[in-house]
RODRENDREN-300463 format. One line per field, with one value per residue (C-alpha): residue number from 1; chain; x negated, z, y. Coordinates in pm, 1 decimal, always signed. Example, Ala and Ser with C-alpha at 12.3 -4.5 7.8 and 13.67 -1.06 7.14 Angstrom:
2
nr	1, 2
kette	A, A
east	-1230.0, -1367.0
up	+780.0, +714.0
north	-450.0, -106.0
//
This chain:
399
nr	1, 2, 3, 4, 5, 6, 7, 8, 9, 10, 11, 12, 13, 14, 15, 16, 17, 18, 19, 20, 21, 22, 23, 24, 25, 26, 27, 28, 29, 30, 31, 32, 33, 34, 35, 36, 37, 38, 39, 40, 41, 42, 43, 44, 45, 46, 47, 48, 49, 50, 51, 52, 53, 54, 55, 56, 57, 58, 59, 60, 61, 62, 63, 64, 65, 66, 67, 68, 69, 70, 71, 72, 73, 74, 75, 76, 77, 78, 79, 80, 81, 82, 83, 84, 85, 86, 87, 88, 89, 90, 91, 92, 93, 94, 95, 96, 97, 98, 99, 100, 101, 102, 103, 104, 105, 106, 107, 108, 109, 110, 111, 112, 113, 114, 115, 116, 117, 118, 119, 120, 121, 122, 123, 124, 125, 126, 127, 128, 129, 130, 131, 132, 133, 134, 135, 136, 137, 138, 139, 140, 141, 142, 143, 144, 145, 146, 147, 148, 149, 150, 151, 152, 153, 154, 155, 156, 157, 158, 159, 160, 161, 162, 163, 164, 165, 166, 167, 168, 169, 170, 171, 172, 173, 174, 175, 176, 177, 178, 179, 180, 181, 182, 183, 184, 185, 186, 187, 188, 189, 190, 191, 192, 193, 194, 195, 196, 197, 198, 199, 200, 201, 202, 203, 204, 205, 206, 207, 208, 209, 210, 211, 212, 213, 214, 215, 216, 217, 218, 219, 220, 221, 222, 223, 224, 225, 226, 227, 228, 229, 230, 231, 232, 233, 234, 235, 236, 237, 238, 239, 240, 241, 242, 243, 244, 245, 246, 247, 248, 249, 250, 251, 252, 253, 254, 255, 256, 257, 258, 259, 260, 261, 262, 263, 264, 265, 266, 267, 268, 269, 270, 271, 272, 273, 274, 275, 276, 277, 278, 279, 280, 281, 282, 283, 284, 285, 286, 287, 288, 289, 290, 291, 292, 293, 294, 295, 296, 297, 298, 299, 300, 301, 302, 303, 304, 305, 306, 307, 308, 309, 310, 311, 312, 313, 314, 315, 316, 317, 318, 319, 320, 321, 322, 323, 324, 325, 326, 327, 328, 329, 330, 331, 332, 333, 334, 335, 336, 337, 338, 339, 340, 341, 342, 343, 344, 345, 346, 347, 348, 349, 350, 351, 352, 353, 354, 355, 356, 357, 358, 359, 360, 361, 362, 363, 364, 365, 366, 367, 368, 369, 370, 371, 372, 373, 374, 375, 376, 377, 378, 379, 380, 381, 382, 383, 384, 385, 386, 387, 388, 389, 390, 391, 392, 393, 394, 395, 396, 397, 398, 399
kette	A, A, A, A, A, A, A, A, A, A, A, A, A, A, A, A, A, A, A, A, A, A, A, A, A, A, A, A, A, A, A, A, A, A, A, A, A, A, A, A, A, A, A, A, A, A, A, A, A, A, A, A, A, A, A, A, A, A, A, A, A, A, A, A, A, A, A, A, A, A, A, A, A, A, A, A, A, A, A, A, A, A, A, A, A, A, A, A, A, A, A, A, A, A, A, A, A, A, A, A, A, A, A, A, A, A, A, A, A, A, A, A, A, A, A, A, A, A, A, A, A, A, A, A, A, A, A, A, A, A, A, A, A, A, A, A, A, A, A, A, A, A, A, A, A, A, A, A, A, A, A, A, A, A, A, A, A, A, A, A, A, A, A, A, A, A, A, A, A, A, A, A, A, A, A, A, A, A, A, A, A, A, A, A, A, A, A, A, A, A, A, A, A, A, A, A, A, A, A, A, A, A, A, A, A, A, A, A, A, A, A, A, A, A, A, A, A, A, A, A, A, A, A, A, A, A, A, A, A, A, A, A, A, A, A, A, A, A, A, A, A, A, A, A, A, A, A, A, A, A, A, A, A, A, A, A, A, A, A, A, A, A, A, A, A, A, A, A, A, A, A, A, A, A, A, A, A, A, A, A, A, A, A, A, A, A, A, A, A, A, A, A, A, A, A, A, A, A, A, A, A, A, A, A, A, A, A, A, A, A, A, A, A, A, A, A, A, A, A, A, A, A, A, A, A, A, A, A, A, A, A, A, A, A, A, A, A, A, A, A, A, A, A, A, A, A, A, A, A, A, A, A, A, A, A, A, A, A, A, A, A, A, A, A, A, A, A, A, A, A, A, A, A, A, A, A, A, A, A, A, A, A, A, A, A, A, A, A, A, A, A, A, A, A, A, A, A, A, A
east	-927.5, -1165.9, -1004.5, -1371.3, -1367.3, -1720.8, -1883.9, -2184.6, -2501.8, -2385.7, -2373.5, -2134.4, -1930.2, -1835.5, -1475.6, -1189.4, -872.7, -635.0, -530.1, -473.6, -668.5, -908.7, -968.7, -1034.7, -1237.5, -1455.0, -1551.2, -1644.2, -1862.4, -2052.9, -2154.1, -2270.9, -2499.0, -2651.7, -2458.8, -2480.0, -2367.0, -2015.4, -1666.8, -1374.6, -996.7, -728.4, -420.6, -82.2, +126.9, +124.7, +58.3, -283.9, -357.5, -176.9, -106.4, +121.4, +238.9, +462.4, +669.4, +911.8, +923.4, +807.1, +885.6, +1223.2, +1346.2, +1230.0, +1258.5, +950.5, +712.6, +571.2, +351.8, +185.1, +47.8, -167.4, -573.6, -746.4, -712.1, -836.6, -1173.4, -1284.2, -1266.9, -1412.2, -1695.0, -1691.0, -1757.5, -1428.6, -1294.1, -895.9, -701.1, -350.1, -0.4, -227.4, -316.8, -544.9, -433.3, -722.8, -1067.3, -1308.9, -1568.3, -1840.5, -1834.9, -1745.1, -1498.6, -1146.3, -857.8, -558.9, -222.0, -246.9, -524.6, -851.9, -1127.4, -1324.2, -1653.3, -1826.7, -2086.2, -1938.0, -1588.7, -1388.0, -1038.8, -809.4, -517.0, -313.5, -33.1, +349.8, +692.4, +813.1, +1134.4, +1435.9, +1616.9, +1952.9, +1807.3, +1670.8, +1443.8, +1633.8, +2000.1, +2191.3, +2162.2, +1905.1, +1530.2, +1222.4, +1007.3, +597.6, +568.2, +615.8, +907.7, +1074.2, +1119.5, +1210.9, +1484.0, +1594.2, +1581.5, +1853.4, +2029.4, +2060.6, +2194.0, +2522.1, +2559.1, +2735.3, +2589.4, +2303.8, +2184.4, +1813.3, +1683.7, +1338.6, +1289.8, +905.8, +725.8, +874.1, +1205.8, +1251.0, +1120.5, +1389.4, +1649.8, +1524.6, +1551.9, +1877.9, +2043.8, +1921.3, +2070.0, +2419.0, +2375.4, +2547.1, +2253.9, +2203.0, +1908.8, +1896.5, +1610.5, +1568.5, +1296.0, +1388.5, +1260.7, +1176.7, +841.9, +698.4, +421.5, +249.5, +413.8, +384.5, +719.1, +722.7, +714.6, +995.2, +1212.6, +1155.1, +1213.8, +1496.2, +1650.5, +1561.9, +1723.8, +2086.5, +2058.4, +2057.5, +2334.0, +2131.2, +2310.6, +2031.2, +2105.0, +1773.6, +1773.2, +2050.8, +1973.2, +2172.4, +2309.8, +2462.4, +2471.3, +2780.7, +2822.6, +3198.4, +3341.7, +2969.0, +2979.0, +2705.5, +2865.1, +2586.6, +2699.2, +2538.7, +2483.3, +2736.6, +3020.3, +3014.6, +2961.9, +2829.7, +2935.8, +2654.8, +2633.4, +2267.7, +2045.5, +1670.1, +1457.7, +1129.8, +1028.3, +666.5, +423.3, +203.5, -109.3, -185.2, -372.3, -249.8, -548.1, -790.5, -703.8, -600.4, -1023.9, -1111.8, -1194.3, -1117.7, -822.8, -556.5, -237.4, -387.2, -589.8, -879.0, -1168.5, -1449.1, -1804.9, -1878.5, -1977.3, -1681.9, -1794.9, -1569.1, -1742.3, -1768.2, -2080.9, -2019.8, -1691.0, -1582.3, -1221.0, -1158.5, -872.4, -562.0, -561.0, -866.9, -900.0, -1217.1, -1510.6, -1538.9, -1884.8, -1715.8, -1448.9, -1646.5, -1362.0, -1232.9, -908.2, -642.2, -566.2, -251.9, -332.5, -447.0, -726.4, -840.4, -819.5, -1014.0, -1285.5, -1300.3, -1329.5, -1572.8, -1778.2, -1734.5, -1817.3, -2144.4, -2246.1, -2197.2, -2478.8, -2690.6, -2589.9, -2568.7, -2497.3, -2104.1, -1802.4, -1722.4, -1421.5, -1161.6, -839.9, -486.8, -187.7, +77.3, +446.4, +666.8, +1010.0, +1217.6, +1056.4, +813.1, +416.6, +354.8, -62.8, -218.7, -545.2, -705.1, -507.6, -227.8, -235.3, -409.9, -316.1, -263.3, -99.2, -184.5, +113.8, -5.4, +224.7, +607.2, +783.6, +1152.4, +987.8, +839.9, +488.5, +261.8, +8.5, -35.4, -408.7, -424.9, -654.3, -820.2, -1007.7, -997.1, -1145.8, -969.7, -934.8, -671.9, -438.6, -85.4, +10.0, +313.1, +302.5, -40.7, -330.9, -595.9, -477.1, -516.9, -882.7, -953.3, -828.7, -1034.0, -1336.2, -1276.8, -1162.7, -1503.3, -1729.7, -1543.6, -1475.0, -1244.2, -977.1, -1121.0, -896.4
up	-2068.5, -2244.7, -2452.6, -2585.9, -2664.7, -2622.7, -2879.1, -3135.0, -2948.7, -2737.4, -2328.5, -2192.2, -1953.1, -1578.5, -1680.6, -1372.9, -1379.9, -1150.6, -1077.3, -747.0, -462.8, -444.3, -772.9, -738.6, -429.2, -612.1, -886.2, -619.6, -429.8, -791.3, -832.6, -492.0, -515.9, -780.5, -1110.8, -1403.6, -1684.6, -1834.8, -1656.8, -1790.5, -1587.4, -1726.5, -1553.9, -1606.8, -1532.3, -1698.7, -1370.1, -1269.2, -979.7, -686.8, -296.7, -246.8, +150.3, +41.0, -181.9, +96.6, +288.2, +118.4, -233.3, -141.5, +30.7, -152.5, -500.3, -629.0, -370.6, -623.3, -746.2, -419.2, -362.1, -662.6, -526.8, -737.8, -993.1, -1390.1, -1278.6, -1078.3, -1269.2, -1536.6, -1267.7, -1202.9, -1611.1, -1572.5, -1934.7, -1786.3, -1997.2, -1867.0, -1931.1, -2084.3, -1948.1, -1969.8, -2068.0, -2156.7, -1993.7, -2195.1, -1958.2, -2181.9, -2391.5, -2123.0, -2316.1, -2185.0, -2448.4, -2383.9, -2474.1, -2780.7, -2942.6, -2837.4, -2754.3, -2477.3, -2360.4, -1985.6, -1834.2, -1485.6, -1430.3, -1134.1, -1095.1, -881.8, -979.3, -615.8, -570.0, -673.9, -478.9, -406.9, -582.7, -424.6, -602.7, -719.2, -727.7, -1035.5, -1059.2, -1368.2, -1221.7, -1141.4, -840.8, -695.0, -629.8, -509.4, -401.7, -565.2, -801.4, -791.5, -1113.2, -852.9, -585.3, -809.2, -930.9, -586.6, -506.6, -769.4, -681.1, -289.0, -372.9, -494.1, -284.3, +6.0, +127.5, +129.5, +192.8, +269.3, +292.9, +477.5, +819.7, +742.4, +688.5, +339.8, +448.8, +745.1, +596.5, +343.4, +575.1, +792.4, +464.2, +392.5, +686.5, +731.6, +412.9, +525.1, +343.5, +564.3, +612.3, +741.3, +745.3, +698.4, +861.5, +880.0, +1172.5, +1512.6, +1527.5, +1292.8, +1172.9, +1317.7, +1115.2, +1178.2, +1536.8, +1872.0, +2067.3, +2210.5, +1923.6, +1761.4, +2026.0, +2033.4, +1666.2, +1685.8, +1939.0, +1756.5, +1413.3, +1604.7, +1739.1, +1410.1, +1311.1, +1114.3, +1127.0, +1211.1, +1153.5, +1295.0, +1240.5, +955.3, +584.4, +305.5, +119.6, -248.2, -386.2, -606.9, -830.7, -928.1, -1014.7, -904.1, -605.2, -464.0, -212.8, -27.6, +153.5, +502.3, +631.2, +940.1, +691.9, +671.8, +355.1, +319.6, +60.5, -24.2, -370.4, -338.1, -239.9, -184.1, -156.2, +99.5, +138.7, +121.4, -178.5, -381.2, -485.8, -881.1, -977.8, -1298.8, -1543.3, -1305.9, -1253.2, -1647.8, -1675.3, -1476.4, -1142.6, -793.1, -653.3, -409.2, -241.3, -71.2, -361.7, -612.3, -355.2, -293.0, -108.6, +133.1, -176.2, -384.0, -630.0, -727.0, -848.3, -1222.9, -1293.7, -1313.7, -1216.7, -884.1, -665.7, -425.9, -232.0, -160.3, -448.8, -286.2, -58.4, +93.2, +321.3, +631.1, +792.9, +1102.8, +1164.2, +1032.9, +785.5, +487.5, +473.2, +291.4, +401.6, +239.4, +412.8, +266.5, +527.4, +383.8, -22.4, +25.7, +248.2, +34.6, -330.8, -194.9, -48.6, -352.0, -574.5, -401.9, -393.0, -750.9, -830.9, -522.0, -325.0, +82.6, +390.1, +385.1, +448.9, +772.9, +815.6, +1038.9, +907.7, +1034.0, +916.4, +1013.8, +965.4, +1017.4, +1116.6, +1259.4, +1578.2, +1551.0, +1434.8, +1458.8, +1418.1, +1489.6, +1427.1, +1421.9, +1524.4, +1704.2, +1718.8, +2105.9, +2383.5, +2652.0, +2578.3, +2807.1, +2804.2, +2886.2, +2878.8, +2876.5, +2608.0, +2701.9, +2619.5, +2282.3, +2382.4, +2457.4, +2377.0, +2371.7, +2407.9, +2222.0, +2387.9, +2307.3, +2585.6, +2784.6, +2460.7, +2311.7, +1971.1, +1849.4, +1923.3, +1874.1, +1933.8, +1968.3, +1887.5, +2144.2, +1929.0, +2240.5, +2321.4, +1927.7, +1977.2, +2237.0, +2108.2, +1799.5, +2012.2, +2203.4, +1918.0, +1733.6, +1996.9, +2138.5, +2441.8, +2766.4, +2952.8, +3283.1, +3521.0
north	+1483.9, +1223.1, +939.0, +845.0, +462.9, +311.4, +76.4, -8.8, +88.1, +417.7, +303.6, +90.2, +229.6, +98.7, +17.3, +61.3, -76.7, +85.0, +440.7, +483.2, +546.8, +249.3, +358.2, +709.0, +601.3, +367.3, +606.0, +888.9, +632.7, +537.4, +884.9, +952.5, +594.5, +793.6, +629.9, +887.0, +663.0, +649.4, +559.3, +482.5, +443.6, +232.6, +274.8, +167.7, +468.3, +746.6, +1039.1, +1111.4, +962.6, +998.7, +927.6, +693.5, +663.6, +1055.2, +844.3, +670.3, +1030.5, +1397.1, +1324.1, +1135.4, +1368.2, +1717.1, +1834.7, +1922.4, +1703.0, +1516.6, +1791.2, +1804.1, +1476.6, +1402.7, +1294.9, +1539.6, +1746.6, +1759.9, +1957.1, +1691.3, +1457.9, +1616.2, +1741.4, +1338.2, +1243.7, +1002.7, +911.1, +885.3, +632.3, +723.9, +492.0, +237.2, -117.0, -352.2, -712.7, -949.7, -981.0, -1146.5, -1200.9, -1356.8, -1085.7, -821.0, -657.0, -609.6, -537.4, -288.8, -295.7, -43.9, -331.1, -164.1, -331.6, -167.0, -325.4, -248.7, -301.4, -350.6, -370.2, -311.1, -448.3, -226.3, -329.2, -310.7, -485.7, -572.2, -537.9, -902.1, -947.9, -1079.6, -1339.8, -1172.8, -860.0, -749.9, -384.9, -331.6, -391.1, -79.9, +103.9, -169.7, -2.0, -124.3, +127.1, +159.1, +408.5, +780.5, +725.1, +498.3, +761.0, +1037.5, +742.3, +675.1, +1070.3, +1116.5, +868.7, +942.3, +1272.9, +1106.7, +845.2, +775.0, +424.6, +242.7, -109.0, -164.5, -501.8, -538.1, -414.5, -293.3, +68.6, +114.0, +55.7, +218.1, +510.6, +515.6, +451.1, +776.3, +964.1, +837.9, +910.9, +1246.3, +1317.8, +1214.2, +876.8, +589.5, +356.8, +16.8, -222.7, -599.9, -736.0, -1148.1, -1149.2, -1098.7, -721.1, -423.4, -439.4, -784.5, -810.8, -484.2, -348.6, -421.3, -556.8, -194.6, -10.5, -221.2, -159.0, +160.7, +202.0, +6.7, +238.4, +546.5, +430.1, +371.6, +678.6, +790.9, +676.6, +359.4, +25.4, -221.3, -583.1, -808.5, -1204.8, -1140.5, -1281.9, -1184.2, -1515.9, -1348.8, -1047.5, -950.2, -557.6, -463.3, -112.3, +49.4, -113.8, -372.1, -654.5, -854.2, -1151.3, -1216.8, -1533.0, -1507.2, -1454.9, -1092.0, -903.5, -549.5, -281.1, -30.4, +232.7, +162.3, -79.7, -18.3, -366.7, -358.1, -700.9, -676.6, -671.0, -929.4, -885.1, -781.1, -1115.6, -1232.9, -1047.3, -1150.3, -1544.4, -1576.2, -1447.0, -1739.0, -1539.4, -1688.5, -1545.9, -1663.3, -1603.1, -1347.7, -1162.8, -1164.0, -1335.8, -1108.4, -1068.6, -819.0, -634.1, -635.9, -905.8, -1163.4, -1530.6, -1356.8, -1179.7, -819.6, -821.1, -696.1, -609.3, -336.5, -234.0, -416.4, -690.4, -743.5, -1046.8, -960.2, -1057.0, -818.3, -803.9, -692.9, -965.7, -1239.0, -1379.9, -1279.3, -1009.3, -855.5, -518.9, -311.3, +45.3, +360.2, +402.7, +29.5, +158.1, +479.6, +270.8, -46.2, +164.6, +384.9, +111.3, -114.8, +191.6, +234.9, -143.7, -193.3, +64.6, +47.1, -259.7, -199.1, -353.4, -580.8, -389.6, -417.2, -125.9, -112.6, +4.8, +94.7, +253.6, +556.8, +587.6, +949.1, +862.2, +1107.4, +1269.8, +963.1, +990.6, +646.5, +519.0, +231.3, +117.2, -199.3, -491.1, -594.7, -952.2, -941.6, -1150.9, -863.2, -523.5, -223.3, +73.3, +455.2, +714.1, +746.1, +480.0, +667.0, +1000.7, +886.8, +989.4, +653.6, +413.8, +81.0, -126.7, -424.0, -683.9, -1001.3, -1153.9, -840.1, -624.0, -400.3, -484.4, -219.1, +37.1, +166.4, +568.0, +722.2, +1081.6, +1041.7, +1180.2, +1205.4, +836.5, +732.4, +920.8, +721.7, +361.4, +452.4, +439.3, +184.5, -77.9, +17.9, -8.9, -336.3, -168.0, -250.3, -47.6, +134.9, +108.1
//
């Protein structure tokens, strides 16, 4: 592994920030647009990079998992000419001089730099990262954390009804772990599920033996004698050894907005090319808030189908620009007996069932003005196949 720090009158490099996928992505799709010059990857933990959607199922739930699920190993990076600047960070761009400074005091200058920096957990007030037996799952240290502690516990809490969570609570209760989930909407998963497949998840957690609590809202959280007490707001209060917090994710912003670069609630604003309003300075991935050629609008997408498309196309534009992104992206969740996919979106005003809902093998068509615009599959792969075709080519449903 390189630790080369570029200066004087040698090259500058293209300088990434970020580790993860995006990241990876973007660097693969530099080389292939024909980039032979220098790269250098700043990221913040101290693993090479890795896939992240194992953490909330292989690697919590098997010793030695975490070995497995790393993107690529040293050769190809070397093969790739990547200078890997591992456990550092970067914590000052200086845009006018395009140099960036890390943490240790070096100054590294670039000649394009790419910011995927991902995103955050959201924190809930009264729950601190740092306070015992309280986790909120991102990093591959946090599930080996939450691994150990499983293993000796007999309860959990899990606040957030979404992908992260459930998955945990799957985990959990597999293991023997008493589990319940706090969810404030009305059903699991609101945000990215169909009405069907909420129900159906729903249904499939208490079967499980998972204590599923929709339209609740915890009100105080108290910790005595290794014990967490969460107050509900009917009255009730929980007891749990562990609590695991999934209550969606923020965008990684601050470096970029303290360089003077647009950036919003929803992420560092971006072209159809990756470039933010900074001269040689672009976003990719899910800190992203980018333009897509093929909706029309701008997007923020937190999927890994959307990282490893977005880096790779962002990668290629900075070197060779091309034609907007315009990907359509979609996400998958294992729980239990459940392969869950869905692709494209959800948000239709007409949904089409195929297949057998009490039998846990179906589809659902999402529709927007009689087009299908995206598709949900329940252990259905030929149906997902299908859906995937349709959604692209802005098909309709024969009858």
């Amino acid at each position: 592994m390189r630790d080369t720090v570029f200066s004087g009158d040698e090259v500058r490099p293209v300088v990434i920030v970020g580790s993860g996928l995006a990241a990876v992505s973007a660097l693969e799709g530099m080389r292939e647009a024909g980039y032979s010059g220098p790269v250098v990857m700043v990221g913040e933990e101290r693993q090479m990079p890795y896939d992240r959607p194992p953490l909330s199922k292989m690697v919590l739930s098997e010793i030695g998992a975490e070995d497995k699920i790393f993107l690529r190993d040293q050769s190809a990076y070397d093969a790739l000419g990547a200078t890997m600047l591992l456990g550092r960070s970067v914590i000052k761009i200086e845009a006018g001089n395009r140099e960036v400074s890390l943490d240790d005091g070096t100054r590294l200058p670039y000649e394009k730099l790419l910011l995927a920096t991902g995103s955050r957990p959201r924190i809930l007030q009264g729950l601190s990262p740092s306070d015992p037996g309280v986790f909120y799952l991102r990093t591959l240290d946090d599930s080996i954390a939450l691994r150990a502690a499983l293993k000796d516990a007999s309860s959990l809490v899990v606040i957030g009804g979404g992908v992260i969570g459930l998955e945990v609570a799957a985990v959990a209760v597999k293991a023997g772990v008493s589990t319940t989930v706090i969810e404030a909407g009305n059903r699991l998963m609101a945000r990215a599920a169909t009405p069907q497949l909420s129900a159906l998840l729903e249904k499939v957690h208490r079967q499980n033996g998972v204590n599923v609590l929709c339209g609740a809202s915890p009100t105080g959280f108290a910790f005595f004698n290794n014990l967490h007490a969460i107050s509900m707001a009917d009255g009730t209060v929980l007891e749990a050894d562990l609590l695991v917090v999934g209550i969606g994710v923020v965008p990684e912003t601050s470096l970029a907005s303290a360089a003077g670069i647009e950036c919003g609630p929803a992420g560092i604003v971006v072209d159809g090319m990756g470039a933010t309003n900074v001269e040689h300075i672009y976003a990719a991935g899910e800190v992203a808030h980018h333009f897509n050629a093929g909706s029309g609008g701008h997007e923020r997408q937190e999927n890994w189908h959307h990282a490893a498309a977005h880096g790779k196309h962002v990668g290629m534009s900075m070197i060779a620009p091309t034609d907007a992104y315009r990907e359509i992206s979609g996400y998958w969740s294992d729980q239990y007996d459940l392969n869950v996919q869905v692709f494209g979106s959800v948000a239709g005003d007409k949904d089409v069932v195929r297949g057998d809902i009490e039998a846990k093998s179906f589809s659902v068509f999402h529709l927007l003005n009689e087009t299908v615009i995206g598709v949900t599959a329940v252990n259905a792969p030929k149906e997902l196949r299908t859906g995937k075709q349709l959604v692209r080519s802005k098909g309709q449903l024969s009858n």
